[in-house]
N, C-alpha and C positions, 0 to 999 in steps of 0.2 A: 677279523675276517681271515679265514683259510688263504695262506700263500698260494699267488697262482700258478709258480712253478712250472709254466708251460712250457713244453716244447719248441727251438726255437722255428722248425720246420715245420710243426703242425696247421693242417688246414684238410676244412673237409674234403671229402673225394668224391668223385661222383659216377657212376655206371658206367658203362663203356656199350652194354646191349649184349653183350657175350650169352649171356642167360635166357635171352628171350627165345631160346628156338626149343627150351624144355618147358613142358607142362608142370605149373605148379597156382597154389590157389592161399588165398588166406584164408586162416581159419579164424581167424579174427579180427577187424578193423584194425586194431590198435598194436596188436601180437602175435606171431606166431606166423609161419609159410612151409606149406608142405610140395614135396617135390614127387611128381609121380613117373612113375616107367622111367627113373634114372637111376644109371650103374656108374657110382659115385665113383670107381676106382677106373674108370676109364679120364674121368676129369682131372684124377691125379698124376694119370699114366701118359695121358694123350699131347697130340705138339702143340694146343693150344691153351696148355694145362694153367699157366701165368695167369691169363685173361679171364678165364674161369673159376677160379679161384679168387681173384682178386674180386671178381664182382661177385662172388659168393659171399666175402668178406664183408664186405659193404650189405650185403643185402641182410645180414647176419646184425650188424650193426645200425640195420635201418628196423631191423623187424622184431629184434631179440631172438630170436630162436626159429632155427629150422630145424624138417623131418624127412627124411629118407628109411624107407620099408625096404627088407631084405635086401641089406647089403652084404651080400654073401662072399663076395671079390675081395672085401674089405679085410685084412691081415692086422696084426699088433704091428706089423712098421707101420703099412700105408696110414692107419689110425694116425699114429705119432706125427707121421711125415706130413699129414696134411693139419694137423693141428697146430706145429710150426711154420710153416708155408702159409696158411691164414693170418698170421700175425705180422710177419714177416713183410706180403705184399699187400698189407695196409699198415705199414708204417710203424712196427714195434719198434724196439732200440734190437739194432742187428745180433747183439753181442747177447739178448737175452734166450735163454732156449726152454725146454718144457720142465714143470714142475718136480719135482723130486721127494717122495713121500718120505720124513725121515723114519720111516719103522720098515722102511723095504729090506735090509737089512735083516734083519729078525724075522722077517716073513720069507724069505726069498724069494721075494716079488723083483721083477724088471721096475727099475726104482724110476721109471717113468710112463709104464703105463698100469695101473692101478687098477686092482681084482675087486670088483662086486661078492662078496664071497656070503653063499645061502646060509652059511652057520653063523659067519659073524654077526649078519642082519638078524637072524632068529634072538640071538643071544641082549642083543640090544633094544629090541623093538617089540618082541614077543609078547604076549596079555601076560600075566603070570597071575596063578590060583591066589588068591585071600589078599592082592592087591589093589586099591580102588581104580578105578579105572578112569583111563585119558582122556579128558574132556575137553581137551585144546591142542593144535599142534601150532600154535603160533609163531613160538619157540621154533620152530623145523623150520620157516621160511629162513633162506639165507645166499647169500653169494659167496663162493666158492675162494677158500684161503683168502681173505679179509684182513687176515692178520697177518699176511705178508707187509712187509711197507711196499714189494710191488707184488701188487697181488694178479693170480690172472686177467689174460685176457678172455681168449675163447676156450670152453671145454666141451668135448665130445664125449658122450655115454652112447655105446654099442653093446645093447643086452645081446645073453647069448642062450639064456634061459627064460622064458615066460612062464609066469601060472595062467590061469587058462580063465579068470578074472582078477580083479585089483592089483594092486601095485603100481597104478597111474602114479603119474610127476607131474606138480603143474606148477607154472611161468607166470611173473607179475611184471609189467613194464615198470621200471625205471623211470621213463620218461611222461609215462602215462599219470603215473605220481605224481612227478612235480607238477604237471599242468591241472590237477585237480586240489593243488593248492591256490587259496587266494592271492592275491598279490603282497599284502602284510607279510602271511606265511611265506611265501615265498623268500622275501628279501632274507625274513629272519633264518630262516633255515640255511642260507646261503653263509652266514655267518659262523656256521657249527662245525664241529669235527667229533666224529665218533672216536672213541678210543674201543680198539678191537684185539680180543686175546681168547687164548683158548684153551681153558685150565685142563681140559680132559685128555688132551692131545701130551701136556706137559706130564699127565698126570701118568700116561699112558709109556710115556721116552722111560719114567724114573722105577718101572718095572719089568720094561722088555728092552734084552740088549739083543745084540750088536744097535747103537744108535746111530742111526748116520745126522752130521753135524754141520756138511758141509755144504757149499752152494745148492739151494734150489730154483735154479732156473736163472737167478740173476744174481750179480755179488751182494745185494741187501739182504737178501735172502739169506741168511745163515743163522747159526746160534739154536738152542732151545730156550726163545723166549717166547717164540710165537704172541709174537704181540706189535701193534702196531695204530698209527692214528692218521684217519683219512676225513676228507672235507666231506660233507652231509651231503651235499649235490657240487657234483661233480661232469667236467664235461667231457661229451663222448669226442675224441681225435678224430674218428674216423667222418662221424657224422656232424659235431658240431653242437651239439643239442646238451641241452643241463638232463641230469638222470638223479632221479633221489637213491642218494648210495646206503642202503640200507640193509642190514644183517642181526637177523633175529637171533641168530643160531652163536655168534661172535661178536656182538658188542655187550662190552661189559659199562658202560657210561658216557655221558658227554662231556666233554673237557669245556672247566672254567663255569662248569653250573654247580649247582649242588646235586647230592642225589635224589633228594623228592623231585626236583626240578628238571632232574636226569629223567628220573624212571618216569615221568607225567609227557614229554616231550617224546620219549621215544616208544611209548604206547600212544601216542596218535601217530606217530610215522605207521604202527604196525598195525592198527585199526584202521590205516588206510588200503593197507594190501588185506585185509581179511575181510573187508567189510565190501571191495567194488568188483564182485565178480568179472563185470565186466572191463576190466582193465587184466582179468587172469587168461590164461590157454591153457586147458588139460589134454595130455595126451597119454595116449591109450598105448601100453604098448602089445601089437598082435604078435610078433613071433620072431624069431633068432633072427639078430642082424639088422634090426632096426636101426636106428638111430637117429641122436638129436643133438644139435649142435650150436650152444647159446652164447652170449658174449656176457661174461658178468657185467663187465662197466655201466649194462644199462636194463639188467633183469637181475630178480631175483627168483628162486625157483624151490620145490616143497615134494618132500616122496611122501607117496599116501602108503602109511604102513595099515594095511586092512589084508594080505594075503595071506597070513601066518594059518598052515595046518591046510593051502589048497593048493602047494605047489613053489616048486624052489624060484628066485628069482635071483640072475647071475647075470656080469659083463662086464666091460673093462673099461675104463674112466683116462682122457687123456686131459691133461691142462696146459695150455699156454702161459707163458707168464709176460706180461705187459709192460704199461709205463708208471712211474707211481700216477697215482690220481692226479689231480690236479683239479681246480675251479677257474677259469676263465669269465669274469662279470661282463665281457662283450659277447659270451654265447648266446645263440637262444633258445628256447625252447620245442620240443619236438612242434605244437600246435603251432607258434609261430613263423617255423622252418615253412610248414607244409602251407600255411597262408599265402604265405608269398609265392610260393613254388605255384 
């Protein structure tokens, strides 16, 4: 069984009401919370900035992912700032801070808040003539740097360019997962660890220089090996709850099985998030300055590449980086939690 390596301070957190005096709705039972007529950089700026955020954080962590529409106020620090500030006042390790792309160097990108760039998505995504064509994005669902041994916590995507349709991103719960496992499945899953690497990325350091090599975000964080191994479900710090930690895009196998064994295990993890709609949330994005803001440890999330030829699609991508995973066997599950509750 997965070490449970837990924190020796962790315990969940609970709302404080901060939140209730803004209009926001669920878009889905299980996933997803949209915030309406709010100007997100006043919660950043204002003197009750702590309390709002904090229980932004949590609700982030209760919901998988929120949405905020034309955040126009919103700058590349305030992004950053409030990206670290969410981790921060719900309980990261102090000393971690935000992700670090190592190819920013050779791009000269600000090596901590991260460019959507319309050519590079064209170049990788695009239909191409006398190629067969994509009949699956399965592969695309995924949670975000995986292959950190701490990998993030919360990341914010602020497009800055829309096409004028497609290019949605849609969110799978975590948590939603494991409780739509049986109880057998469950135990057994509880048992497993993904091994997570990401050959494209390495593949990517051994052709473009300047490399940067050094901390991202946390001191585990280093090297180009991008590779790393986490418990299969894993529990959320914030909230308490088991989330099935699973990444289509970065695991390459599961440790201590074989590989038919491997690859047969983790196509049912992944015919669990394609097959239940309703454990998904798609969001639409309408226009410059959106934004969405999700917690990996307990979503995973999918870009719908279908806009190529109707319009450029650009923004900038911040990540926090977290605690390593961890499996706690006294958690419980989201459905459990909310029984009692």
């Amino acid at each position: 069984m997965p070490s449970i390596d837990k924190p020796a301070s962790t315990k969940p957190l609970q709302l404080s009401g901060a939140l209730d005096q803004f209009d926001s709705f669920q878009i889905t039972p299980c996933i997803g919370t949209e915030y309406v007529d709010v100007d997100l950089a006043t919660w950043i700026t204002g003197p009750d900035s702590d309390a709002l955020l904090r229980d932004l954080a949590i609700t982030i962590g209760q919901r998988g992912v929120v949405f905020f529409r034309a955040q126009n106020g919103i700058t590349g620090e305030l992004q950053k700032e409030l990206t670290q500030r969410l981790g921060l006042l719900s309980g990261k390790p102090a000393h971690h801070g935000l992700s670090k792309h190592p190819l920013h160097l050779a791009r000269g990108d600000d090596p901590e808040l991260g460019k959507l760039d319309p050519g590079t998505q064209q170049s990788l995504y695009a239909p191409v003539n006398g190629v067969m064509p994509r009949q699956t994005s399965v592969n695309e669902w995924h949670t975000d740097g995986s292959y950190e041994p701490c990998p993030p916590d919360f990341t914010i995507l602020r497009m800055t360019e829309v096409p004028p349709t497609g290019g949605d991103t849609l969110w799978a719960s975590g948590y939603e997962l494991y409780d739509r496992l049986t109880r057998p499945y469950q135990k057994f899953f509880e048992t497993l660890q993904w091994e997570q690497q990401v050959p494209s990325l390495q593949k990517a350091c051994q052709t473009m220089k300047p490399i940067y090599d050094g901390e991202r975000g946390a001191p585990e964080n280093v090297g180009l090996e991008f590779k790393a191994t986490h418990p299969a479900v894993r529990t959320h710090p914030v909230t308490g709850w088991k989330s099935l930690f699973v990444s289509g895009l970065h695991t390459r196998r599961i440790k201590d099985v074989t590989e038919t064994e491997s690859q047969e295990i983790f196509a049912k993890a992944l015919r669990l998030v394609t097959e239940n709609h309703d454990l998904q949330v798609r969001f639409r994005w309408n226009g410059p300055n959106d934004m969405a803001i999700w917690d990996n440890r307990c979503v995973l999330h999918c870009p719908t590449q279908d806009h190529y030829g109707l319009g450029g699609r650009a923004g900038f991508r911040t990540m926090g980086i977290g605690e390593k995973p961890y499996f706690d066997p006294l958690s419980v599950s989201r459905k459990q939690a909310l029984a009692v509750a």
